[in-house]
Gaussian input, Z-matrix of N, CA and C with variables (Angstrom, degrees):
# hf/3-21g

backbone

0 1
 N
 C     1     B1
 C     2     B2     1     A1
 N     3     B3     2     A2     1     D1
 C     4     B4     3     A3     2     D2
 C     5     B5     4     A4     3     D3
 N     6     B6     5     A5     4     D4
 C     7     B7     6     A6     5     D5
 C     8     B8     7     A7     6     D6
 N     9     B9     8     A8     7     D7
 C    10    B10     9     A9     8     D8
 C    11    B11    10    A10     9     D9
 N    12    B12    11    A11    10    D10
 C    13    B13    12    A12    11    D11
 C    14    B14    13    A13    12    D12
 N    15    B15    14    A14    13    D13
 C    16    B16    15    A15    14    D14
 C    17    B17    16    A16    15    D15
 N    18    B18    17    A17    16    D16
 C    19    B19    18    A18    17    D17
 C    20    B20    19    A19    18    D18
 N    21    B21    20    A20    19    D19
 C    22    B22    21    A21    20    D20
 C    23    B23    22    A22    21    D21
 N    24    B24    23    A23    22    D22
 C    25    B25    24    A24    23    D23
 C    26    B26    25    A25    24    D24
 N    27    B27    26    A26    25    D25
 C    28    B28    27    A27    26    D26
 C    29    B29    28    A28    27    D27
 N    30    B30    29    A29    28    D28
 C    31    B31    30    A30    29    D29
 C    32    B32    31    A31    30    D30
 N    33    B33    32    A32    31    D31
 C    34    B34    33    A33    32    D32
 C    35    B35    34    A34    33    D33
 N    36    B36    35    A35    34    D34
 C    37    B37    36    A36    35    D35
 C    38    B38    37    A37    36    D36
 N    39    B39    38    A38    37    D37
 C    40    B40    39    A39    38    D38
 C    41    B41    40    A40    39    D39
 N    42    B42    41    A41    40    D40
 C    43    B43    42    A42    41    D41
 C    44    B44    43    A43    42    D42
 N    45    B45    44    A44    43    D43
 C    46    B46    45    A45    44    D44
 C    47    B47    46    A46    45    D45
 N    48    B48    47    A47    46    D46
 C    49    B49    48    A48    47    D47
 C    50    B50    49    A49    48    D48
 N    51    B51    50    A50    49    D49
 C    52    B52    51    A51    50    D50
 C    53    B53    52    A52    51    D51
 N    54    B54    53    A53    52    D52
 C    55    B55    54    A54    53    D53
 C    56    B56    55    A55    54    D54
 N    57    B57    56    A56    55    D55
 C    58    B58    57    A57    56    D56
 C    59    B59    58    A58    57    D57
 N    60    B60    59    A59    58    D58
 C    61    B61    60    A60    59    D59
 C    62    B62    61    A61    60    D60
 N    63    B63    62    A62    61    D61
 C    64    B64    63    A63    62    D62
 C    65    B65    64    A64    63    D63
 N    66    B66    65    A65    64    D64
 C    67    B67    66    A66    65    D65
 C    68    B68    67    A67    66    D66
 N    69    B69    68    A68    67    D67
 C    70    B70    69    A69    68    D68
 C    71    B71    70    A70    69    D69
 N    72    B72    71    A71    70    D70
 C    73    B73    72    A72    71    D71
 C    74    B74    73    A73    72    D72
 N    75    B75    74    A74    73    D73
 C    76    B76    75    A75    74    D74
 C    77    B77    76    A76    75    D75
 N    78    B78    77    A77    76    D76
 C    79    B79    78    A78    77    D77
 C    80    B80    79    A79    78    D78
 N    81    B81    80    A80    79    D79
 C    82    B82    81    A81    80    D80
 C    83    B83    82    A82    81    D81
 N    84    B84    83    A83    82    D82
 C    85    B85    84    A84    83    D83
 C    86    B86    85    A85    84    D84
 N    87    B87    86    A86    85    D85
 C    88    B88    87    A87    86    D86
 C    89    B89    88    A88    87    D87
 N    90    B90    89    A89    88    D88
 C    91    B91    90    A90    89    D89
 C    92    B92    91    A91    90    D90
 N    93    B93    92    A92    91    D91
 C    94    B94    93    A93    92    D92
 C    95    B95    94    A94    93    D93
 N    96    B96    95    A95    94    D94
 C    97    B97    96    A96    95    D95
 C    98    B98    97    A97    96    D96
 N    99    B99    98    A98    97    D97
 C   100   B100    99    A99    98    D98
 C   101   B101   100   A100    99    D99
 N   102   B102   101   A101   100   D100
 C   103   B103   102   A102   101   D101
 C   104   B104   103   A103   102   D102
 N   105   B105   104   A104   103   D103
 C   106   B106   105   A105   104   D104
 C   107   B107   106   A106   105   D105
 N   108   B108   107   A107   106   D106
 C   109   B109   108   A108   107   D107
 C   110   B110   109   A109   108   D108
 N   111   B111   110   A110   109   D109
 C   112   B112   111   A111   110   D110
 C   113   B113   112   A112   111   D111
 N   114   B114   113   A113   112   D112
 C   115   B115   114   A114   113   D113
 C   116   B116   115   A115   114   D114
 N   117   B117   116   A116   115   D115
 C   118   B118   117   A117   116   D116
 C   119   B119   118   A118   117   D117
 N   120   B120   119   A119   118   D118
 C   121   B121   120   A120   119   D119
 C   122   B122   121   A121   120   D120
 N   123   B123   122   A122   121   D121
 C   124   B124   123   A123   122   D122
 C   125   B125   124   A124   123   D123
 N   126   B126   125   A125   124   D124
 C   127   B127   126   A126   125   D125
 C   128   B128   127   A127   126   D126
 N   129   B129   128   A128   127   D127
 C   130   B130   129   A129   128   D128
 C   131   B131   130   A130   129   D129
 N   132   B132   131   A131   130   D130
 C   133   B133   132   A132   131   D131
 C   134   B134   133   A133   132   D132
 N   135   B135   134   A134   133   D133
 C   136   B136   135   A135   134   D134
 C   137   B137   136   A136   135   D135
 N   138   B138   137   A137   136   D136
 C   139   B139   138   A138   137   D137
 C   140   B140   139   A139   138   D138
 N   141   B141   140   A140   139   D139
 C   142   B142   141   A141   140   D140
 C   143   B143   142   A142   141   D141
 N   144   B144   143   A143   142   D142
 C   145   B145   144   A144   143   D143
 C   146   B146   145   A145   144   D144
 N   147   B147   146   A146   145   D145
 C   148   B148   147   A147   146   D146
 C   149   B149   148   A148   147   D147
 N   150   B150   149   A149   148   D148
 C   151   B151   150   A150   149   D149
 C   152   B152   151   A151   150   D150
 N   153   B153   152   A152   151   D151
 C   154   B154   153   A153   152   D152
 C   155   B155   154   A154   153   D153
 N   156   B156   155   A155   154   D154
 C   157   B157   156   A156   155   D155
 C   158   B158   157   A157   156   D156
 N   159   B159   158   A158   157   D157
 C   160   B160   159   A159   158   D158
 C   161   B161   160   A160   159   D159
 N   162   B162   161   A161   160   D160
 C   163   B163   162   A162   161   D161
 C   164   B164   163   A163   162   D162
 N   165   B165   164   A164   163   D163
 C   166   B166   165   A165   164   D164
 C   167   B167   166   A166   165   D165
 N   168   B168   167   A167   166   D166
 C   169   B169   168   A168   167   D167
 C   170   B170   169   A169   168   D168
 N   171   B171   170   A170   169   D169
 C   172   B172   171   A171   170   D170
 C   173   B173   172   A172   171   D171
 N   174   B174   173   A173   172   D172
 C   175   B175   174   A174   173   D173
 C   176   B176   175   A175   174   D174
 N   177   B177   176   A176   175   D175
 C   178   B178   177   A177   176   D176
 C   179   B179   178   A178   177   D177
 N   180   B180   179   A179   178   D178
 C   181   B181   180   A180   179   D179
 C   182   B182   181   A181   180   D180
 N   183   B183   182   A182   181   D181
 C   184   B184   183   A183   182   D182
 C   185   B185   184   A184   183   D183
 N   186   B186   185   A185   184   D184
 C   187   B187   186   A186   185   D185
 C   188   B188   187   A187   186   D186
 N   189   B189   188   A188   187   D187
 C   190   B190   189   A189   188   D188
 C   191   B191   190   A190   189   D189
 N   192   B192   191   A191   190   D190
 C   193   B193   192   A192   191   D191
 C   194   B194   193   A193   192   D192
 N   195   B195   194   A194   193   D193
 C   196   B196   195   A195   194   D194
 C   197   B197   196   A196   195   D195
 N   198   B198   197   A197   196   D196
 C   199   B199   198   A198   197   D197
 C   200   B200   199   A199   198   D198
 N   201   B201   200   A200   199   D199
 C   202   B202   201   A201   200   D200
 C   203   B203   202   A202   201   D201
 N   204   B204   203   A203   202   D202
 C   205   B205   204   A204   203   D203
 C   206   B206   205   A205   204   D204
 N   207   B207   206   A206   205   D205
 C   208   B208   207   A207   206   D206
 C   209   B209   208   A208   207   D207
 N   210   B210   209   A209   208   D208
 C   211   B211   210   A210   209   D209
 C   212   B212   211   A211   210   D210
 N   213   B213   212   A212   211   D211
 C   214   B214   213   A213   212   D212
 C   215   B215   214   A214   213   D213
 N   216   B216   215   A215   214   D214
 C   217   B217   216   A216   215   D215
 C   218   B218   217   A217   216   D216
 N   219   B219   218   A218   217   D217
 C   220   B220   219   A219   218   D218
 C   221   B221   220   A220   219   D219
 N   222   B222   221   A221   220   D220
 C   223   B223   222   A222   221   D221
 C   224   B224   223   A223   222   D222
 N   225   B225   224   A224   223   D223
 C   226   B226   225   A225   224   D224
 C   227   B227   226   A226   225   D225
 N   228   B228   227   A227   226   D226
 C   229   B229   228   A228   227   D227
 C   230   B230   229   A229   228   D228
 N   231   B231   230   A230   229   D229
 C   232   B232   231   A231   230   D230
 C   233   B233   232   A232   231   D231
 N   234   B234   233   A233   232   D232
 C   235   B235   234   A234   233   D233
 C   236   B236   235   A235   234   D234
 N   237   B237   236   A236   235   D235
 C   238   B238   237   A237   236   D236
 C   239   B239   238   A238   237   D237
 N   240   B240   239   A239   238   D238
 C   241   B241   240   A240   239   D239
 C   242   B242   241   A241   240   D240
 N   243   B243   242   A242   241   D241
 C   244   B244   243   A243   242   D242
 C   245   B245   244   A244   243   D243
 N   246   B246   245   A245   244   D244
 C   247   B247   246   A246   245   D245
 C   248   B248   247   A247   246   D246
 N   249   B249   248   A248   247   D247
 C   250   B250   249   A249   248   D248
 C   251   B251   250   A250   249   D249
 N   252   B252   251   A251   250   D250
 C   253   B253   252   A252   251   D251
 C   254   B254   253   A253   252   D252
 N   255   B255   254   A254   253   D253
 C   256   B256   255   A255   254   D254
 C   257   B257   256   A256   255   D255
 N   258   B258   257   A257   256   D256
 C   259   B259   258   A258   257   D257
 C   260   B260   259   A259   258   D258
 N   261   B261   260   A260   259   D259
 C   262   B262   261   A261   260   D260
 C   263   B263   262   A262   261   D261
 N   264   B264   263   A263   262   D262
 C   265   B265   264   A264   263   D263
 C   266   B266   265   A265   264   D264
 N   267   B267   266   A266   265   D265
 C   268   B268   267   A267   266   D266
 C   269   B269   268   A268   267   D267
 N   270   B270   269   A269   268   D268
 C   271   B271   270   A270   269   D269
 C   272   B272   271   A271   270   D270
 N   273   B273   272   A272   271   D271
 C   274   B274   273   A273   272   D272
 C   275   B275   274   A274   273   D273
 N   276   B276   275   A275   274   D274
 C   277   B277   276   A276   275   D275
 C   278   B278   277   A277   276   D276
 N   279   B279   278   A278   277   D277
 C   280   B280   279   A279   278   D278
 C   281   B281   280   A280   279   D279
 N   282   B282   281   A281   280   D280
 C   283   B283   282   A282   281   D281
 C   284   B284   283   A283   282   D282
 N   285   B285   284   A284   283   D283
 C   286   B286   285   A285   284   D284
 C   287   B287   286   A286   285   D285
 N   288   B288   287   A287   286   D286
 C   289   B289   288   A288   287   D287
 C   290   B290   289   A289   288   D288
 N   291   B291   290   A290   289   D289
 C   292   B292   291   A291   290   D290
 C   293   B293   292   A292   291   D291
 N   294   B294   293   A293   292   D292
 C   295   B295   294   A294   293   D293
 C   296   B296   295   A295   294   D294
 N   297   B297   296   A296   295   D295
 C   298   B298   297   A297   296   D296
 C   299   B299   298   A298   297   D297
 N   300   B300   299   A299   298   D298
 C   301   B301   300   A300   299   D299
 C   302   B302   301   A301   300   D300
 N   303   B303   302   A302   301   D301
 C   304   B304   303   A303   302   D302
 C   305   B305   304   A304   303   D303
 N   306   B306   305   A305   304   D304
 C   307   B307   306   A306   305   D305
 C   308   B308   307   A307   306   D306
 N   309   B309   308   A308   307   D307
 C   310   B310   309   A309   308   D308
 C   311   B311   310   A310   309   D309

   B1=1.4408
   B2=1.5234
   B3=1.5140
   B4=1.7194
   B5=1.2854
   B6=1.6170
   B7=1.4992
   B8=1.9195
   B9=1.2479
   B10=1.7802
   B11=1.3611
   B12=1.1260
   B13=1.4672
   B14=1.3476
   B15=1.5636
   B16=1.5049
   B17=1.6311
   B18=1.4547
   B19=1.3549
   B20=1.4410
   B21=1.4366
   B22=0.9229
   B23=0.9468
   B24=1.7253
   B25=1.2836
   B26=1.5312
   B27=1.4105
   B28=1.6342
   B29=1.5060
   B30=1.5818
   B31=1.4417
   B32=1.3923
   B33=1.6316
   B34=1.6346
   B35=1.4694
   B36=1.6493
   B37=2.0520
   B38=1.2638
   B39=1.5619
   B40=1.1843
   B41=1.7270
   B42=1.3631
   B43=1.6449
   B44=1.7914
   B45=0.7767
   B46=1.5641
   B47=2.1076
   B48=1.6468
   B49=1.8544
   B50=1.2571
   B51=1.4711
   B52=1.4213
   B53=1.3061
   B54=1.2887
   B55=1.4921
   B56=1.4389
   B57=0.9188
   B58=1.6610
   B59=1.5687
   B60=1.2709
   B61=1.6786
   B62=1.2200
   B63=1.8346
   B64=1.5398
   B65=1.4304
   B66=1.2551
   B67=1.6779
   B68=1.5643
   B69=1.8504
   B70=0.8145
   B71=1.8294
   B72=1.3698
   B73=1.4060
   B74=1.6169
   B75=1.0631
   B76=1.4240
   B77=1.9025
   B78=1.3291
   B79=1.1981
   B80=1.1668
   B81=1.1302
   B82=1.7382
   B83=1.4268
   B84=1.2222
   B85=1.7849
   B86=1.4722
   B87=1.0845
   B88=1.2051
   B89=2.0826
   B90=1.3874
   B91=1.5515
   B92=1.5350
   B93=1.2186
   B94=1.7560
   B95=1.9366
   B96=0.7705
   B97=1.6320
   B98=1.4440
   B99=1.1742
   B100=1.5683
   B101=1.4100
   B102=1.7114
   B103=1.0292
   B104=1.7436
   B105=1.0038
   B106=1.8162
   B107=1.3586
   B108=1.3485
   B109=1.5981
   B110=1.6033
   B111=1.6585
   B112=1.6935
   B113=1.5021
   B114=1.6713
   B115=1.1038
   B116=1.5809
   B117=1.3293
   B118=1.7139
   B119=1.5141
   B120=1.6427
   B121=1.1948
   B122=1.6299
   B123=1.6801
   B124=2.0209
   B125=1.5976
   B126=1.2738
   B127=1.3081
   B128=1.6594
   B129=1.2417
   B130=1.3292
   B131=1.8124
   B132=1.5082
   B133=1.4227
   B134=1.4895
   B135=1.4523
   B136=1.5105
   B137=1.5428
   B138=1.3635
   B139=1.7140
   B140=1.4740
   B141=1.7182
   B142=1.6561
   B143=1.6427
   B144=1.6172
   B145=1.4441
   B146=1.6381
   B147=1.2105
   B148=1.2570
   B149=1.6719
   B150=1.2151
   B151=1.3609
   B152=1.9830
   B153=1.2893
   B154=1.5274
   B155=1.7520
   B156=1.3659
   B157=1.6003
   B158=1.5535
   B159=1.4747
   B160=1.0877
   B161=1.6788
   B162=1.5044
   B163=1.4589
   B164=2.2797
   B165=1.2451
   B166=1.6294
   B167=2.0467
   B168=1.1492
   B169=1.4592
   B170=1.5751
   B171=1.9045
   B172=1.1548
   B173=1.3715
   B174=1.0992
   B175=1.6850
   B176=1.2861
   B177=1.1529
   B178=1.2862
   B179=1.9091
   B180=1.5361
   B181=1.4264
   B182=1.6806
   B183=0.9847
   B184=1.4816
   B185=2.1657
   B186=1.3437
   B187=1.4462
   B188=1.8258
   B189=1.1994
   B190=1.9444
   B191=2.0052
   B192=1.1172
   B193=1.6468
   B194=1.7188
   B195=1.3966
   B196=1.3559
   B197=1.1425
   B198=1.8312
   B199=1.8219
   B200=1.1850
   B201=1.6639
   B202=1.5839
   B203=1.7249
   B204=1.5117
   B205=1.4519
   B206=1.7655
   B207=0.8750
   B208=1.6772
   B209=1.5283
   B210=0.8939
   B211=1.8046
   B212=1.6295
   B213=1.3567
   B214=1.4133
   B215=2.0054
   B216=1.2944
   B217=1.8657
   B218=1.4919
   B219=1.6066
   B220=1.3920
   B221=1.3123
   B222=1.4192
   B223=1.7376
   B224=1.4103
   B225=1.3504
   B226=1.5843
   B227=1.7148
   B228=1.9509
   B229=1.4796
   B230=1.2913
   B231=1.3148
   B232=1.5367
   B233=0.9837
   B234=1.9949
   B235=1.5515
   B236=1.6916
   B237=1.1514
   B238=1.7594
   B239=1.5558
   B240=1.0444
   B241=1.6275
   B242=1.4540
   B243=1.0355
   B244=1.6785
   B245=1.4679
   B246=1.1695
   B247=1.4358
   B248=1.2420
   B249=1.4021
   B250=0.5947
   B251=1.5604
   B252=1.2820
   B253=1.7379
   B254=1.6264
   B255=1.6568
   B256=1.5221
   B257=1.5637
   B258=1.5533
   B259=1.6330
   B260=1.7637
   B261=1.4417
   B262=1.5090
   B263=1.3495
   B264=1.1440
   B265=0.8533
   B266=1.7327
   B267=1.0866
   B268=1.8903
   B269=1.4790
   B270=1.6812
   B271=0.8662
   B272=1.7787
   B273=1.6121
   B274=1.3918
   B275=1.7510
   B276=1.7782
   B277=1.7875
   B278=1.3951
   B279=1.2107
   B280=1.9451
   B281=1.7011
   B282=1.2005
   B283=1.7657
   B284=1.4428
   B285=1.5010
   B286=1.2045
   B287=1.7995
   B288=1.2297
   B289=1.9930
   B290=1.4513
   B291=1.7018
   B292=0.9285
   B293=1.8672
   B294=1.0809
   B295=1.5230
   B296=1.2959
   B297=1.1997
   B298=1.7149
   B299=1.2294
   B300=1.4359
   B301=1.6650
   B302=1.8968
   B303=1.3669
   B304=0.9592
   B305=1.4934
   B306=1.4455
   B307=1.6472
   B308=1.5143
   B309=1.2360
   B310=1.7239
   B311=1.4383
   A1=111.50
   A2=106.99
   A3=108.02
   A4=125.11
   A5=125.69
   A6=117.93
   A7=82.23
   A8=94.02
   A9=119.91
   A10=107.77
   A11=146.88
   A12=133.34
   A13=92.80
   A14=112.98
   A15=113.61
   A16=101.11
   A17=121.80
   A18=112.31
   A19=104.50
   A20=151.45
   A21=163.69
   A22=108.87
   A23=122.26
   A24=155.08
   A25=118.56
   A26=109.14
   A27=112.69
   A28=89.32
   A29=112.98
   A30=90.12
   A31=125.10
   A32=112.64
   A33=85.85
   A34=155.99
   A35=84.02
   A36=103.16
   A37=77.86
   A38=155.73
   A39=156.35
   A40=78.78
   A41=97.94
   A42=103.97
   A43=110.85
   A44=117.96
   A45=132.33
   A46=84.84
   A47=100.34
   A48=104.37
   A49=85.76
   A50=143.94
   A51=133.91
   A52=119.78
   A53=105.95
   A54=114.00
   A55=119.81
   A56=110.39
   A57=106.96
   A58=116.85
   A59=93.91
   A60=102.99
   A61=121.72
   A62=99.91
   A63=104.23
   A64=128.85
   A65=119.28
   A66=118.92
   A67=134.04
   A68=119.59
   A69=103.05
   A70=156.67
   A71=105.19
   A72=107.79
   A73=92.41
   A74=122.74
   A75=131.59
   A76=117.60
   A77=106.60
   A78=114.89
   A79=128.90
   A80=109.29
   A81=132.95
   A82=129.79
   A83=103.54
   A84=110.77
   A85=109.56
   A86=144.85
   A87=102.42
   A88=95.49
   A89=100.42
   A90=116.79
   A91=116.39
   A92=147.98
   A93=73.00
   A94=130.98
   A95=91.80
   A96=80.46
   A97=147.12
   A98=111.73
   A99=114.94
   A100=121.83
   A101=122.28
   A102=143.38
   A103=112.91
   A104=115.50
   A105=126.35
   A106=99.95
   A107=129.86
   A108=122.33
   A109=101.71
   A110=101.09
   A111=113.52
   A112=119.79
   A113=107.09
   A114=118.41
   A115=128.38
   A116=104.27
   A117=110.51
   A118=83.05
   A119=140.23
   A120=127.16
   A121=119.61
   A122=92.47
   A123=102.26
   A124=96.61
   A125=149.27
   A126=146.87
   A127=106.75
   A128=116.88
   A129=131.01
   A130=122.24
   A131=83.46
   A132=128.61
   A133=118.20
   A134=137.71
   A135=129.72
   A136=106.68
   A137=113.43
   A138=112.50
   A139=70.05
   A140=83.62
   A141=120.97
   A142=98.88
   A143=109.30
   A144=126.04
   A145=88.90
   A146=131.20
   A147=128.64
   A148=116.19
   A149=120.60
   A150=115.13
   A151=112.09
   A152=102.25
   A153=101.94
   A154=74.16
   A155=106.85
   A156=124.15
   A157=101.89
   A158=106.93
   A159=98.98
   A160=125.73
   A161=91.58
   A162=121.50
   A163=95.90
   A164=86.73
   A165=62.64
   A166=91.97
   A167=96.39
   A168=94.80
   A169=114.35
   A170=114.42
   A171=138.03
   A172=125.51
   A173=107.49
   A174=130.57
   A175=140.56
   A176=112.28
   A177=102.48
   A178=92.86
   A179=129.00
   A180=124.81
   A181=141.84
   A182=124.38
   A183=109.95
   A184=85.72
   A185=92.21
   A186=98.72
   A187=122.33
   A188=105.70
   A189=107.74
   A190=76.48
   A191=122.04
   A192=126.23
   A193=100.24
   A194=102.75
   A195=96.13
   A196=97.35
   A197=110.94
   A198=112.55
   A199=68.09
   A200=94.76
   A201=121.36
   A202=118.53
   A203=101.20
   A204=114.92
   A205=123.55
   A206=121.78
   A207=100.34
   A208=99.51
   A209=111.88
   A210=134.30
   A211=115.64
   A212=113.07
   A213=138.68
   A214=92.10
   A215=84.40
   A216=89.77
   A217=102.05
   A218=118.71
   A219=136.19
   A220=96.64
   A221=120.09
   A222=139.06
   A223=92.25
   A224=105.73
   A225=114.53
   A226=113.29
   A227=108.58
   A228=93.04
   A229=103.39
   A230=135.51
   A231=122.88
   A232=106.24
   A233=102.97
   A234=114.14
   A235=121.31
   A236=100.08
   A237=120.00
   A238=109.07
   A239=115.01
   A240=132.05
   A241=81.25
   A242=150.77
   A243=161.51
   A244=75.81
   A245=146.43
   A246=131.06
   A247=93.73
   A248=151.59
   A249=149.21
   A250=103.94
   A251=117.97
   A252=135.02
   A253=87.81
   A254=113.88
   A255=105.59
   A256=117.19
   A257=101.82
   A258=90.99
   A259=104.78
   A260=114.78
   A261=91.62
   A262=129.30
   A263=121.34
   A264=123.28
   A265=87.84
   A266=142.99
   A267=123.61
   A268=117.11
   A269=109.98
   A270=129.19
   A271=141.77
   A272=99.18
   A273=110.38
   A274=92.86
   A275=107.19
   A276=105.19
   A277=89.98
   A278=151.14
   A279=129.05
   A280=75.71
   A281=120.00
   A282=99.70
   A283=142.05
   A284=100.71
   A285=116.19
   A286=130.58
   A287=90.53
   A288=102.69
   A289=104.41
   A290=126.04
   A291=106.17
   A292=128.17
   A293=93.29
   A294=99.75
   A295=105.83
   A296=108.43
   A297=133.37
   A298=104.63
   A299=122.93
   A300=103.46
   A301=98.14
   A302=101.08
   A303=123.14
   A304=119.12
   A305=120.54
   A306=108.02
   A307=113.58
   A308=125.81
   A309=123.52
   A310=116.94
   D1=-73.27
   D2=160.65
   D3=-107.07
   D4=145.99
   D5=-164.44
   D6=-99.28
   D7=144.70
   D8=179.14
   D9=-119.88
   D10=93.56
   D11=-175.38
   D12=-151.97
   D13=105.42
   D14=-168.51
   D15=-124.53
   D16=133.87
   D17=-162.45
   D18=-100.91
   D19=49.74
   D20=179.33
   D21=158.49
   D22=171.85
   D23=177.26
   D24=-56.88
   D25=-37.56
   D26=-179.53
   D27=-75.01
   D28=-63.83
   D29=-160.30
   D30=-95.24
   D31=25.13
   D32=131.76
   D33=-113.80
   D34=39.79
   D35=177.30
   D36=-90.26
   D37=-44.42
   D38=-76.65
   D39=-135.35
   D40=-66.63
   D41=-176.87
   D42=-68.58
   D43=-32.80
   D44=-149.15
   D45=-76.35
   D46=-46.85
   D47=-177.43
   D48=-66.97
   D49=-73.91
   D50=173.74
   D51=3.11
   D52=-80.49
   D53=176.65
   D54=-58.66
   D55=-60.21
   D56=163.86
   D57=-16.52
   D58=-68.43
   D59=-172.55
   D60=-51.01
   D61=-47.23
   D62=170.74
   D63=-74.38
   D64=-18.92
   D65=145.10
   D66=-56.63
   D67=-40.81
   D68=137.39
   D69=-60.30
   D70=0.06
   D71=-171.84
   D72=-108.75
   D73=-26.74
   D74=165.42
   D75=-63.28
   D76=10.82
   D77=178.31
   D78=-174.02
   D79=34.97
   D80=-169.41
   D81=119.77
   D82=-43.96
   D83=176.12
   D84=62.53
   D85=0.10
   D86=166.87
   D87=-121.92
   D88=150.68
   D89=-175.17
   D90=-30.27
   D91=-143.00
   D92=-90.05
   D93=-84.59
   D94=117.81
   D95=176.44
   D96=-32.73
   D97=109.73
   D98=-168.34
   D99=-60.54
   D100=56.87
   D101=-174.03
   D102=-47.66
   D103=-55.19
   D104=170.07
   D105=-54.83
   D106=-46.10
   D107=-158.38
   D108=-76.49
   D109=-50.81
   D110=175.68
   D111=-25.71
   D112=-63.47
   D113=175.13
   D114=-56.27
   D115=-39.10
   D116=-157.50
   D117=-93.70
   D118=-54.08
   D119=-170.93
   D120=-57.54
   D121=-71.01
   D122=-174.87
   D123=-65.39
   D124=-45.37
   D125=-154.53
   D126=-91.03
   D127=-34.87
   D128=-166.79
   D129=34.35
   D130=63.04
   D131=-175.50
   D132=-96.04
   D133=78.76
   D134=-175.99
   D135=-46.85
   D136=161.48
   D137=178.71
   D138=-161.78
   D139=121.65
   D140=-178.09
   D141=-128.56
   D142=133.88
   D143=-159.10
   D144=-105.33
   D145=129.50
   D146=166.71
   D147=-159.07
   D148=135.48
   D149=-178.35
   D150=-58.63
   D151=138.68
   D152=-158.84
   D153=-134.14
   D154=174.47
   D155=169.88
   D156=-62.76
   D157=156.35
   D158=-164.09
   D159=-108.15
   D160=33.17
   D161=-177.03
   D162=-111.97
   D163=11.90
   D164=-172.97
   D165=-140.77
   D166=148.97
   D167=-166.52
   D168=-104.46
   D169=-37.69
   D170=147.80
   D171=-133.75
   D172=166.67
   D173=150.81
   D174=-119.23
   D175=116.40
   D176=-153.07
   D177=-97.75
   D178=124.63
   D179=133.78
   D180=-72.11
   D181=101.35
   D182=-144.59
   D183=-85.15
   D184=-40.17
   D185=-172.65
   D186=-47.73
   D187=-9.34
   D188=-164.86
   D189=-152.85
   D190=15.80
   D191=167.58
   D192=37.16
   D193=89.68
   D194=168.57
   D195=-166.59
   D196=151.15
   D197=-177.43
   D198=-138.16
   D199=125.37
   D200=145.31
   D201=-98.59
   D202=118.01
   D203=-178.76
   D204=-81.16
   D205=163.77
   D206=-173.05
   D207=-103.27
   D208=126.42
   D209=-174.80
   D210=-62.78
   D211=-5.28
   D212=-144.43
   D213=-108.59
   D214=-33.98
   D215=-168.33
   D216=-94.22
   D217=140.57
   D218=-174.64
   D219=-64.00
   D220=172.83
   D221=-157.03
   D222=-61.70
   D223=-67.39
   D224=-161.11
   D225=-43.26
   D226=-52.97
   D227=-172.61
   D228=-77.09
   D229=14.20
   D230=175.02
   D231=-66.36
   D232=-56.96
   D233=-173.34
   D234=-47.81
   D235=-29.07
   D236=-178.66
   D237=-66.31
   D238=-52.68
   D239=174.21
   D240=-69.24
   D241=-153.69
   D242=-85.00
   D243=-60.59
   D244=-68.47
   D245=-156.07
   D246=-53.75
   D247=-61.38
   D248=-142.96
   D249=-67.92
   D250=-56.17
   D251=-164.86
   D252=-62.50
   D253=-39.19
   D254=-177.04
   D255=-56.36
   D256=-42.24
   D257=-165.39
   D258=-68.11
   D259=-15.92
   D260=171.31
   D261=-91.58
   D262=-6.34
   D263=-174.39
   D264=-92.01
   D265=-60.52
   D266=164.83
   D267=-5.18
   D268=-75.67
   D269=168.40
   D270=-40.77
   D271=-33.83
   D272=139.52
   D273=97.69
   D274=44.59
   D275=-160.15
   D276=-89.45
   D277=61.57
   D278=161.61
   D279=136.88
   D280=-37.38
   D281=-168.61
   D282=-38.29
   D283=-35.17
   D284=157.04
   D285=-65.19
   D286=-27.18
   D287=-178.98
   D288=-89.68
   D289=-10.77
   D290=-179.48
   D291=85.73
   D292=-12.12
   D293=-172.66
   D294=-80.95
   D295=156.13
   D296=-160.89
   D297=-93.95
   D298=113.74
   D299=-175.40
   D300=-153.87
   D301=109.32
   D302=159.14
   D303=-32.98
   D304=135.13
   D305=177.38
   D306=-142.51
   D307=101.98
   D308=178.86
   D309=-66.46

């Protein structure tokens, strides 16, 4: 969907706000973004809240499509994590292969 190929460290906060932006304008654009709806509607992706260790924030199953978030973390870093799980899955990192990949 979007190519990400950032050749250092600055630019990929540089690219990473990039993308951001263009996901939000790709789905309303203005704040705050309906990050939970994004996923579970256009992706048709369950997001299941459950206390997980508390070193781990999600998991993503791509195979039975489900990110379990850790129930443990306040609103905000939730919202941070699914945005976060969103931009890869945009981006298209393992989603297609299916592979199971844990993300802190």
């Amino acid at each position: 969907m979007f190519e990400f190929q950032p050749e250092h460290k600055k630019s990929e906060t540089v690219a990473a706000r990039n993308l951001g932006e263009k996901i939000a304008k790709m789905y309303g654009g203005n704040p705050p973004i309906q990050v939970k709806e994004i996923i579970t509607s256009k992706y048709q992706i369950e997001i299941i809240e459950l206390e997980l260790d508390p070193s781990i924030s999600a998991i993503v199953d791509l195979d039975s499509k489900e990110i379990m978030i850790n129930s443990t973390q306040g609103h905000q870093r939730g919202r941070f994590t699914l945005a976060h799980e969103l931009g890869h899955i945009v981006l298209n990192h393992g989603y297609a292969s299916g592979r199971n990949t844990p993300h802190m």
